[in-house]
N, C-alpha and C positions, 0 to 999 in steps of 0.2 A: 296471457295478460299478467303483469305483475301485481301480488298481491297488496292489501294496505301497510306502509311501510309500521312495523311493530318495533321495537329496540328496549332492552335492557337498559334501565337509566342508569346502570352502572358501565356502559360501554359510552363513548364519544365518537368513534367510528366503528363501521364495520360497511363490508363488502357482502354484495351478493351473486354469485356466479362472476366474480372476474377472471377473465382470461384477454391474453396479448399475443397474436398471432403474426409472427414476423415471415416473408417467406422462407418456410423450408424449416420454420422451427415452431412451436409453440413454447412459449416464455411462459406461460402461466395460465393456465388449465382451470375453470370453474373455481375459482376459488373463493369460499366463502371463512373472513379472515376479522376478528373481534378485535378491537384495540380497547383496551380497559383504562376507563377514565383515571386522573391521577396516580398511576400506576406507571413502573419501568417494563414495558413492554419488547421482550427481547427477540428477534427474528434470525433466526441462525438457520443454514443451509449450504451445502456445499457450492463451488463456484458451477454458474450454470443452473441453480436452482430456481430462482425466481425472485431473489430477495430483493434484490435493485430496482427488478423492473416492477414488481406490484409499490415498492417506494415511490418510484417516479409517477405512477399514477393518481397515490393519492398526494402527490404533491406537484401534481401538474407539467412535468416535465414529457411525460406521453399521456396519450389519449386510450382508453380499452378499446379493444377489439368488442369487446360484449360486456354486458354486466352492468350492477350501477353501485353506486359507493353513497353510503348513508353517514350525516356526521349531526349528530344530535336528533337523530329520529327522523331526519329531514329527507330525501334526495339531495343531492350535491351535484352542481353543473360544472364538475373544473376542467378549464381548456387550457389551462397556462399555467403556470407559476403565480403568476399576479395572482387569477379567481383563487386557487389554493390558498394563499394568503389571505382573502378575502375572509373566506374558511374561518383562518385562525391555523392554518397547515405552514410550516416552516420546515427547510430540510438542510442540512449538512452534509453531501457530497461526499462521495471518499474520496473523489479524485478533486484540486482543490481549484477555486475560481476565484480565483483573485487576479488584480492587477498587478504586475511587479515592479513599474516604472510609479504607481502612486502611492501613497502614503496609507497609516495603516486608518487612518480614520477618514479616510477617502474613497477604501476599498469598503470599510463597513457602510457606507453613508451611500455606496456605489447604488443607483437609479432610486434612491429615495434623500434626495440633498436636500438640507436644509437650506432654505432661498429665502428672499427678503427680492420684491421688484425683478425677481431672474436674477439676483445676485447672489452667488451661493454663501452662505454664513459659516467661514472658515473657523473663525472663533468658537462656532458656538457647535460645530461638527467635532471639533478636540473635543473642548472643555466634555463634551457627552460622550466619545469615544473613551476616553481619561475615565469617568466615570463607569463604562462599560467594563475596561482592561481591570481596575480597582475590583471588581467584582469579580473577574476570573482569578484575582491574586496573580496578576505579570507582571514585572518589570518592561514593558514596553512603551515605548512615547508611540505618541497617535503623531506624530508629523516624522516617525521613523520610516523610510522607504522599505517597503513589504518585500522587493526584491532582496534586499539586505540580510532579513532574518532567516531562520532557519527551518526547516520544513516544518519541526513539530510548534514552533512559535508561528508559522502560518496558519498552522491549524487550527493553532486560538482564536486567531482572527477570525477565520470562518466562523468559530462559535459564538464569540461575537459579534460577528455581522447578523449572525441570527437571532440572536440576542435582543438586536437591537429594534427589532420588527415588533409587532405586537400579537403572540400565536399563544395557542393553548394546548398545539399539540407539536415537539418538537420530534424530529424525525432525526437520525445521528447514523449515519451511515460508514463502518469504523474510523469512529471520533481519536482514537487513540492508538491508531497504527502505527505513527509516526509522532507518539511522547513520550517522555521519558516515565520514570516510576513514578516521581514527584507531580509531571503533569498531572498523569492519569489520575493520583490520591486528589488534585485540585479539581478536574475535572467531575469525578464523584461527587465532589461536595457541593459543587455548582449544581448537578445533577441533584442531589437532594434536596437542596435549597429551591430548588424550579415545583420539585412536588409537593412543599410543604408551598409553594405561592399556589398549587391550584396546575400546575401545566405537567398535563402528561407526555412522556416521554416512549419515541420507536428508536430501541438501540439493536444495532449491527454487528457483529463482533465474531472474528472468527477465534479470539481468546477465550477458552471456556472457564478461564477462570476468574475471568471478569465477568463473566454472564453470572456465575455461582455468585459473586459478591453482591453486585448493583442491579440482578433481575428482578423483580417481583413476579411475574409469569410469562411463556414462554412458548415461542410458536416455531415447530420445523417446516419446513418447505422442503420434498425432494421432485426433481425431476419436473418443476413446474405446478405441484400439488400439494397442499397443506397434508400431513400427514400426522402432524400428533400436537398437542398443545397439552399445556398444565401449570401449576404452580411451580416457580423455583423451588420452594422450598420443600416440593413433593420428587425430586428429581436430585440425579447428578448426573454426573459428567459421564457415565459409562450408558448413560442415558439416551443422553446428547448424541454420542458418537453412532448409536443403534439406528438412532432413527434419522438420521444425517444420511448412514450409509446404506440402511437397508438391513443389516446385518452388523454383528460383534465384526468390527475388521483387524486385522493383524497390525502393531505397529512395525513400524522400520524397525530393522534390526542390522546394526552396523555389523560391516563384514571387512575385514582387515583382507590389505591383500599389498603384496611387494610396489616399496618403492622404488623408484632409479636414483638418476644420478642428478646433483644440484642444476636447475634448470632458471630460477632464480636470486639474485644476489644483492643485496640492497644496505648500505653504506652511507650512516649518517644522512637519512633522508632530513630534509626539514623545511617546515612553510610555515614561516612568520605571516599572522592578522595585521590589519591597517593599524590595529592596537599597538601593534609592538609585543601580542604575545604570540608564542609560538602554539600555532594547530596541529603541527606534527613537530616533536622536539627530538629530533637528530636520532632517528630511528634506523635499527640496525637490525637485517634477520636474511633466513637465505630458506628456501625452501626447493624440495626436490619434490622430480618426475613423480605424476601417479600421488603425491600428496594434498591431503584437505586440510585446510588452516581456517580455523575460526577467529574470528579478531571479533570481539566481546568489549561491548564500555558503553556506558551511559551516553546520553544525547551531548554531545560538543567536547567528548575523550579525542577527537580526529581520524574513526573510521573512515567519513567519507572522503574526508581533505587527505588520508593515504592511500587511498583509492584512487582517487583522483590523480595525486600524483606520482602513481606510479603508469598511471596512460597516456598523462602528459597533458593535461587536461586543468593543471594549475602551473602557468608558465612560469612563476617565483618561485617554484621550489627548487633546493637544492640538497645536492648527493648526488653516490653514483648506484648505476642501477644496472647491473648486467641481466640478458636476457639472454640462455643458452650460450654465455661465455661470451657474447659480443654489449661493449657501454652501448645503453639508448636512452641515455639521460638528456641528450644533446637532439632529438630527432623529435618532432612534431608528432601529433598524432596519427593520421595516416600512414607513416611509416612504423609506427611503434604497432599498431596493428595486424601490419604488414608483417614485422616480425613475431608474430606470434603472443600478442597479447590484445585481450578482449578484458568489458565493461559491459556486464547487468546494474545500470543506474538506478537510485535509491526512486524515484521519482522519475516513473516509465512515461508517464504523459506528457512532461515537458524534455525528458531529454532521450527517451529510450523509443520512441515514435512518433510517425506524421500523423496526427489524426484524420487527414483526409484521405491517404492512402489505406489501399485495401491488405488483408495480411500479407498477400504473397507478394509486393511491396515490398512493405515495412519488414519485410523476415529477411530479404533478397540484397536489401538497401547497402549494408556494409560490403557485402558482396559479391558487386555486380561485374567485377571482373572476370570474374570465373565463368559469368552467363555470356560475356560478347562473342559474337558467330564470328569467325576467325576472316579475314577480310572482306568486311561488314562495316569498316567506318564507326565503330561503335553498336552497330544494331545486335540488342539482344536477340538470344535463343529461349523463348517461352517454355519449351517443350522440358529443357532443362532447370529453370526457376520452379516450374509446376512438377517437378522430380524432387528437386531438393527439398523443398516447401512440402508437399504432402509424405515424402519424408520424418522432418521436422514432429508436423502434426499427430503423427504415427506415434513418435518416440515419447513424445513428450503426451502424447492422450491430451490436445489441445480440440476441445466441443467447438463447431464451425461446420457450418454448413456445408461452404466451401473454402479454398485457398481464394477466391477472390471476394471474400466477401467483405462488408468493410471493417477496418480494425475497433471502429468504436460500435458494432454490433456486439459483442464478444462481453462475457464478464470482466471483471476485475483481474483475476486469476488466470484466464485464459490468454487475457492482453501481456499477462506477466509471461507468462510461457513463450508466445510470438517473439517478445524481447529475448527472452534465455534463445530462443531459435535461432534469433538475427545474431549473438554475439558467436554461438556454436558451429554457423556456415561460415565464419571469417579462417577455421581452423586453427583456433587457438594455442600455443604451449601452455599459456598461462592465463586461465578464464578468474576474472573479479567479478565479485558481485556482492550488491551494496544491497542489505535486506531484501535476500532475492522472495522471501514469502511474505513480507508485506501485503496485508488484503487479501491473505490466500484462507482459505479454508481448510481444513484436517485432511481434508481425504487430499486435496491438490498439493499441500506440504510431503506430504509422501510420497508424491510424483514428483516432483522436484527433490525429495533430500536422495530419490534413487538413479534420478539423473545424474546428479552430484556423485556419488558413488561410481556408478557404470563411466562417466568420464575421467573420474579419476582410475579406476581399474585400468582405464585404454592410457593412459600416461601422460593425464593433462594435467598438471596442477589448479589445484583451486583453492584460491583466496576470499572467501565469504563474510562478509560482516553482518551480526544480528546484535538488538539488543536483548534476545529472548535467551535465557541462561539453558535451559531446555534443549536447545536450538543450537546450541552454540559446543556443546558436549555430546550432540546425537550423533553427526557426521562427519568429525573432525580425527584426522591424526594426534594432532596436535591442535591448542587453543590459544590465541595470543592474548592478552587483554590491557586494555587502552586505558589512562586515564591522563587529564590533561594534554595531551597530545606523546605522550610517555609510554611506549611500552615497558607496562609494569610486571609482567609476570608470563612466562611461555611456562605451558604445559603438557606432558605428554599424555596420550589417551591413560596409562596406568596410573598417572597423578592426579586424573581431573577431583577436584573437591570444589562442590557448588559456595560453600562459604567461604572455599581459601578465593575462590574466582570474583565474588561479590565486593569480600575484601579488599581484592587488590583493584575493582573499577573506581572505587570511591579516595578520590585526589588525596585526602587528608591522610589516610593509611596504605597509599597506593605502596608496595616493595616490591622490587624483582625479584 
């Protein structure tokens, strides 16, 4: 029998015994978890921990397996997103939910329009989107198409769509994986601004040095299981990492080891915007076998748009582009592939996998030639997909029940790995990858920056872009760094200087 519900009126939620029981895993174990009224309530755990899915609970997007969720003393019956709102519960997604064909105050207004007779009041959906945007400090029009903007300008919009609801407990699930420095300083103070109106805040974040800034107190999750809370300002970061992993863990430790011979060659690349300015301005670099390349620059320098088009995957660009001494500036995607070059996309959900396919799918997807049974009309060989794939999983230590299970079971970080799998079974020369840790947690960055490594050791080259300066100097030969679509400054690992690299991202003192 459950006892009479008791609460701290200094708490707004709290849980008691919740857990989520998926088959073949338990997501979240008994967990009894305090969210403290007007306060920045920080939830950090490594990928596969439990952070998302005790989220999604108390914001209606699953239901418990056991347990019950109290928010002002009460019992709480949430079955949906709606009840949750009902609540006063709003959440911000890390993975984003927008429309990209409608506009941005149509995506915020999306299933609560303002109508007159069933006619929706376009007018009056700006004129308060306008009002909403002014308050994040963005230069965005609310009748701009959301397709248009840029991941970390979508993300505004998310916070604005939440924004725009009427909650008291905002949920932020990393809000800032995909902004720039300036967002994230706007984003804070939006964040400040929410707790001195009264609305408490659950943030996400696998940057601990944002937790140190805008935490107020601080809850670990490992393995499914709350395992330490306290005050930010009773902790740090050597803290953080203990009880995250169990243990003090080792960081990466870059390990230099022989390059080959130039493997890629790239000659006045360049891709003019509908604006007329250039996203990549007539960029010039050549990198060899067994080489890591960090490319480093603020949000809209043109990592992604030289990413992109070096796949082929932005059909205006122009330059020439050798790949193992043969041009495939002129070849479509498919065959640029084909030759030896791979894409870990910035944004795994809309371009890096099906989300109704299961991982051994989505891992298998780019390449399914290798699986067809030899006069078979096409018919795959299972036997070898579920070889390569739990392979894959092996290397890459991706949490999964099984290879078939589905891809949107999976955390954040684990779905990032499946992608890094899918580009590594095409057999790359030259693997890209567009903030391949994006949403990753500490302990899974280090599974990824030793992948990075161990493929570069066997003689792939990699091309990686971060905007994390850390990140960008941990795994790298050498560091490119972007500003205006310019590369303004290469570096060799004996030259890296975090201010000469800061320096040169920032367009007004960008110098090579």
């Amino acid at each position: 029998m459950n006892q009479p519900a008791t609460m701290n009126p200094a708490s707004v939620i709290e849980t008691r015994g919740l857990s989520k029981i998926y088959p073949g895993t338990a997501a979240l174990v008994d967990v009894d978890y305090t969210v403290r009224r007007g306060k920045v309530n920080v939830l950090i755990g490594e990928n596969g921990a439990g952070k998302s899915t005790l989220m999604k609970l108390l914001a209606g997007a699953e239901t418990a397996t056991s347990g019950e969720i109290l928010i002002d003393g009460k019992p709480a019956h949430i079955t949906d997103v709606r009840s949750a709102e009902r609540y006063g519960v709003g959440i911000i997604f890390q993975e984003l939910n927008l429309f990209p064909d409608m506009t941005v105050a149509e995506n915020i207004f999306a299933g609560n329009e303002l109508t007159s007779g069933g006619v929706i009041r376009s007018k009056d959906e700006n004129h308060q989107a306008k009002v909403l945007l002014n308050r994040l400090q963005i230069p965005i029009e609310p009748r701009a198409r959301v397709g248009d903007l840029y991941v970390g300008q979508q993300q505004l919009v998310e916070i604005a769509k939440a924004l725009s609801k009427h909650i008291k407990v905002l949920i932020m699930d990393e809000p800032t994986s995909a902004l720039s420095k300036t967002e994230v300083e706007i984003l804070f103070k939006i964040i400040r601004q929410l707790k001195d109106e009264g609305v408490t805040v659950i943030y996400i974040s696998h940057r601990l040095e944002e937790i140190m800034a805008i935490g107020d107190c601080i809850t670990v999750l490992r393995n499914g299981r709350l395992v330490a809370e306290d005050d930010v300002a009773n902790i740090d970061i050597p803290w953080i990492i203990e009880a995250m992993v169990g243990s003090s863990k080792k960081r990466f430790a870059f390990e230099q080891h022989a390059v080959g011979a130039e493997v890629l060659k790239v000659k006045d690349l360049a891709l003019k915007r509908s604006n007329g300015i250039y996203a990549v301005d007539h960029v010039s670099f050549s990198v060899r076998a067994g080489e890591v390349i960090g490319i480093y620059g603020l949000m809209g320098a043109g990592r992604t748009e030289l990413l992109e088009s070096l796949l082929g995957a932005q059909p205006l660009a122009l330059g020439e582009i050798e790949l193992a001494g043969k041009a495939i500036e002129d070849l479509p995607i498919p065959r640029r592939i084909e030759a030896g070059i791979a894409l870990v996309p910035e944004d795994r959900q809309k371009q890096g996998m099906v989300q109704l396919m299961s991982i051994l799918e989505n891992m298998t997807l780019s390449s399914l030639g290798k699986f067809v049974r030899r006069f078979s009309f096409g018919a795959l060989t299972r036997e070898k997909q579920v070889e390569a794939a739990n392979d894959i999983v092996r290397r890459l230590a991706i949490k999964a029940a099984s290879v078939d299970a589905p891809i949107m079971s999976l955390s954040g970080g684990n779905m990032q790995k499946v992608v890094i799998g899918k580009a590594l079974l095409t057999a790359p020369k030259v693997l890209l990858m567009d903030e391949p840790t994006r949403g990753i947690d500490v302990g899974a960055k280090e599974d990824v920056y030793k992948t990075i490594s161990l493929l570069a050791s066997s003689g792939i080259a990699v091309i990686y872009a971060t905007s994390e300066l850390d990140e960008a100097m941990a795994v790298s030969n050498r560091v490119f760094v972007m500003a205006s679509g310019r590369l303004t400054a290469v570096m060799e690992r004996s030259e890296f200087d975090s201010e000469r690299i800061v320096r040169a991202s920032t367009p007004a003192t960008a110098v090579v």
